[in-house]
C-alpha positions as a printed NumPy array, in Angstrom:
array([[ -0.463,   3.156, -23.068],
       [ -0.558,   3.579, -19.08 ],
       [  2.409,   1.812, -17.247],
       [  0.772,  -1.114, -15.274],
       [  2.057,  -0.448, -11.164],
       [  1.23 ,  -2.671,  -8.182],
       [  1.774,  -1.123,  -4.794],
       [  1.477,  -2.959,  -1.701],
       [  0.125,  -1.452,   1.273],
       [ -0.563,  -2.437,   5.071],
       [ -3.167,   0.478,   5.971],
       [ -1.503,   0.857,   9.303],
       [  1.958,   1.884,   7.846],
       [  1.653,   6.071,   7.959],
       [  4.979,   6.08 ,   5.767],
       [  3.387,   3.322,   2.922],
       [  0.277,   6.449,   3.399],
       [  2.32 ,   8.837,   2.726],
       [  3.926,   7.399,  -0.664],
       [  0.572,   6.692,  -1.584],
       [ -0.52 ,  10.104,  -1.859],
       [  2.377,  11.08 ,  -3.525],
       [  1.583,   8.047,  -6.481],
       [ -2.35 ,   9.043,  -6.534],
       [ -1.4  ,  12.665,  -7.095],
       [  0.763,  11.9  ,  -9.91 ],
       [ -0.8  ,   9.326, -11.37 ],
       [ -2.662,  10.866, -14.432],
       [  0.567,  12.772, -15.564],
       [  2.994,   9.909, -15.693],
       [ -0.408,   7.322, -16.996],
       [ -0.477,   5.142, -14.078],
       [ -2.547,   2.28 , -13.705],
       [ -2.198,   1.439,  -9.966],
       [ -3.189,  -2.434,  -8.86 ],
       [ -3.015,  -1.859,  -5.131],
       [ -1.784,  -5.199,  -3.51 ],
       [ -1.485,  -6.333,   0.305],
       [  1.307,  -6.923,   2.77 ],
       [  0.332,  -8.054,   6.163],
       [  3.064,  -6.345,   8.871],
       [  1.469,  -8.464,  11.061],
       [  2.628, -12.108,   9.159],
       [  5.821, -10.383,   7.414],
       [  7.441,  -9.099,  10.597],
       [  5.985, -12.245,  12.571],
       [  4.067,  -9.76 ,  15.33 ],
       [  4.105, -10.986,  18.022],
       [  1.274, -10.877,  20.841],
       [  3.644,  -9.22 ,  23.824],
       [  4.487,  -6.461,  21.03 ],
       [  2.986,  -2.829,  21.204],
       [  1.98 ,  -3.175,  17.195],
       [  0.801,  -6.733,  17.337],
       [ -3.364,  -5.045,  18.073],
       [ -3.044,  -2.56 ,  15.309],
       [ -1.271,  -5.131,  12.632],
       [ -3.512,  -8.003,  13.365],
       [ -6.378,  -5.745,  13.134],
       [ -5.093,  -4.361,  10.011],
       [ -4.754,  -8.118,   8.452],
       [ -8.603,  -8.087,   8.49 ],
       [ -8.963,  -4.608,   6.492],
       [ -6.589,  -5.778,   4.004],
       [ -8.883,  -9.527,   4.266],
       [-12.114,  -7.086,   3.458],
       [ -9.418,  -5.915,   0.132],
       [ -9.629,  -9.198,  -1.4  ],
       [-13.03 ,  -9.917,  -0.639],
       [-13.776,  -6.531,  -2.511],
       [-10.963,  -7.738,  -5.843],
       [-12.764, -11.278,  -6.04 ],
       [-16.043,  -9.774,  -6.461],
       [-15.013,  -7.597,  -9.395],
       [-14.09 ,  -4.454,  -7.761],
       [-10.161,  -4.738,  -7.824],
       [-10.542,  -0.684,  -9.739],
       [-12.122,   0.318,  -6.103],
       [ -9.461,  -0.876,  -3.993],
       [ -7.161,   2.429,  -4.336],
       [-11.069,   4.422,  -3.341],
       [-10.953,   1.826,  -0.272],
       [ -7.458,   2.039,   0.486],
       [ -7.572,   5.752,   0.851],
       [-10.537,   5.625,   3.132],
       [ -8.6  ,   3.574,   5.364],
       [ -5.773,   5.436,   5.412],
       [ -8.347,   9.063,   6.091],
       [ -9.73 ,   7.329,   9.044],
       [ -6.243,   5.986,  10.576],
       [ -3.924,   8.265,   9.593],
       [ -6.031,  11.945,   9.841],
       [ -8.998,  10.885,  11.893],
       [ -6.667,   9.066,  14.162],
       [ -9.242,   6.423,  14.521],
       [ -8.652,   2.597,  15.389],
       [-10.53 ,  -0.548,  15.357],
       [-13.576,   0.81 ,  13.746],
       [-16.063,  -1.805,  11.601],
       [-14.75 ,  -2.087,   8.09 ],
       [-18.226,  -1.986,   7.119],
       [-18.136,   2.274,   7.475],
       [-15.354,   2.294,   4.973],
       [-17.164,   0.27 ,   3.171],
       [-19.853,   2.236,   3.077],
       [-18.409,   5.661,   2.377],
       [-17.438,   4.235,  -0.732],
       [-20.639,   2.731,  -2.077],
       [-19.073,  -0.762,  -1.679],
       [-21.38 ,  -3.88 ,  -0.327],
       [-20.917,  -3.669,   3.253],
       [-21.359,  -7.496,   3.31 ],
       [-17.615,  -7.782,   2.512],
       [-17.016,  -6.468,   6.074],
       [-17.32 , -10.5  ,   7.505],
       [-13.75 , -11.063,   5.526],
       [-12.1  ,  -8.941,   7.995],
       [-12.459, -11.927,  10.761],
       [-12.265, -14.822,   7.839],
       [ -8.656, -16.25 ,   7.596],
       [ -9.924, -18.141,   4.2  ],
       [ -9.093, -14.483,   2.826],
       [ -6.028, -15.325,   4.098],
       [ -4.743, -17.724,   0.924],
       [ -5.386, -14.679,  -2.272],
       [ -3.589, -12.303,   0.639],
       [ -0.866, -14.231,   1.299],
       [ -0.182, -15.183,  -2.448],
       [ -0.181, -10.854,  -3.302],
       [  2.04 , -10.521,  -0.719],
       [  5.052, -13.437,  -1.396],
       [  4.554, -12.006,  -5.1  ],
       [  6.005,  -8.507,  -3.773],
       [  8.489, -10.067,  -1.228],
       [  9.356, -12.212,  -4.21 ],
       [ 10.313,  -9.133,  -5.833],
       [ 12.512,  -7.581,  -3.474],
       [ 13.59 , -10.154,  -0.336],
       [ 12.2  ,  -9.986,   2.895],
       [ 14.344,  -7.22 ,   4.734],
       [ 11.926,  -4.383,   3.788],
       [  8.947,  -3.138,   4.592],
       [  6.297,  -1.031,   3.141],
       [  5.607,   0.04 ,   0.638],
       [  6.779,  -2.135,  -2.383],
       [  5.783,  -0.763,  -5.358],
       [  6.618,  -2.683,  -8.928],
       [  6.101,  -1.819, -12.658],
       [  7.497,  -3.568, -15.839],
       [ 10.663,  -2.616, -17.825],
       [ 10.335,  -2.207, -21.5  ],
       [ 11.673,  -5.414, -21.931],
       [  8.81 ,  -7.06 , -20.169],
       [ 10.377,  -7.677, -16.642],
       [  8.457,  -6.441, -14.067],
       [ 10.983,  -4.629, -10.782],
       [ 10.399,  -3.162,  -7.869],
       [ 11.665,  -1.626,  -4.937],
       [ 10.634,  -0.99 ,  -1.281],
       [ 10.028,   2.879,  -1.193],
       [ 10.356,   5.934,  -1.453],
       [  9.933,   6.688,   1.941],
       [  8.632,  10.184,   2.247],
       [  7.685,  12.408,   4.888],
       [  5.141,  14.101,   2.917],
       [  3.496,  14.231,  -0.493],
       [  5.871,  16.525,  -2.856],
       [  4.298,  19.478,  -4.717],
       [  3.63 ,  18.147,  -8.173],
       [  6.484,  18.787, -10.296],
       [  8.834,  17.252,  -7.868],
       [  6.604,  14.845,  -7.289],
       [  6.831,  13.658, -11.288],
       [ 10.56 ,  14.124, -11.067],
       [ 10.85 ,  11.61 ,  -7.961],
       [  8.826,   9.062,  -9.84 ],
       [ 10.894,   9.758, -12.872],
       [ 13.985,   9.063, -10.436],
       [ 12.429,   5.928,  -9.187],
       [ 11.786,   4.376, -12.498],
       [ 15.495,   5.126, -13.474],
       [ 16.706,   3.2  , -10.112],
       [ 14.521,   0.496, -10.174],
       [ 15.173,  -0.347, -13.65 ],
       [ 19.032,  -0.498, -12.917],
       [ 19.652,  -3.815, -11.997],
       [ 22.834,  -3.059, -10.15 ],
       [ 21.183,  -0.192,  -8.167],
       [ 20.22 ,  -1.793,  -4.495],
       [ 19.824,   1.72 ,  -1.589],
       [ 19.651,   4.934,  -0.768],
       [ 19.179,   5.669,   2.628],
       [ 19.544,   8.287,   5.074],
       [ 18.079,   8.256,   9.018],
       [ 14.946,   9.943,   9.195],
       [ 14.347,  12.577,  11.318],
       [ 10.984,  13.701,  11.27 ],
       [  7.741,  12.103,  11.38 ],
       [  4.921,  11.936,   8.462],
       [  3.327,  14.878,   7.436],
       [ -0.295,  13.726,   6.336],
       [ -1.02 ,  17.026,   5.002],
       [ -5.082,  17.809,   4.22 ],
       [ -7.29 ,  14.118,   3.952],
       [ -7.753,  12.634,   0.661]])
């Protein structure tokens, strides 16, 4: 039976990208079934407007808006297709502040779900995903949060792993294999270690 996961992205984060390709890639060996949830940098880290992020967040609130516009009409299975077209266009195409309705698009998705980028109604289902993950691990982290359930029912999660890159696959099943253990424990609470390097987005999705 595939192990139920939520992951919560904002599309601007290039680190919460960079776990995500890792968790795609591996996702049919390990039986994976990915809900992919948001979390708004721009409302969690209170952005302000004098801040050099606050454009690229607030701008991000509204793809991650068009996300829930896309789950309440049925397609919550497309969401990891639309995610990853976000991230393609942000991360490798280093483009910003494009119409959602192109990603929309490129995916075969209605294009009229574009308006729920500059709709705060959209605002309510995103907020709810996103206290659900904060819920899950307090409000000192960032992204990405990603949660699955224990054998005994209780769903856990953790903020991370942070990666620089995707690993090649059989490290990359042995890190989730390592996550599962740590997030299960529930004594374990960090690992850390300063990064060094920037993300490595490797070839687009």
């Amino acid at each position: 039976m595939p192990l139920s996961v939520r992951f919560w992205v904002d599309p601007i984060c290039p680190w919460c990208w960079t776990t995500s390709q890792w968790i795609r890639r591996i996702a049919d060996d390990k039986e994976l079934d990915i809900t992919w949830e948001p979390i708004s940098l721009l409302v969690k880290n209170d952005t302000q407007p004098d801040s050099p992020f606050f454009e690229a967040v607030r701008w991000t609130r509204g793809l991650l808006r068009v996300m829930e516009s896309v789950r309440a009409a049925g397609g919550g299975d497309r969401l990891g297709d639309l995610y990853t077209e976000y991230g393609r266009r942000i991360h490798h195409q280093a483009e910003r502040n494009w119409d959602p309705s192109l990603a929309l698009e490129a995916v075969g998705l209605d294009i009229a779900h574009a308006g729920a980028a500059s709709d705060d109604a959209w605002d309510v289902p995103l907020l709810q995903r996103m206290n659900e993950g904060l819920a899950l691990v307090g409000k000192d982290v960032g992204t990405p949060i990603i949660s699955f359930q224990r054998p005994d029912g209780r769903e856990v999660a953790t903020f991370g792993p942070v990666i620089t890159k995707a690993p090649e696959h059989a490290d990359g099943l042995a890190l989730w294999d390592a996550f599962v253990t740590l997030t299960s424990l529930d004594t374990f609470w960090e690992l850390k270690r300063t990064r060094t390097v920037s993300p490595e987005f490797g070839d687009a999705p």
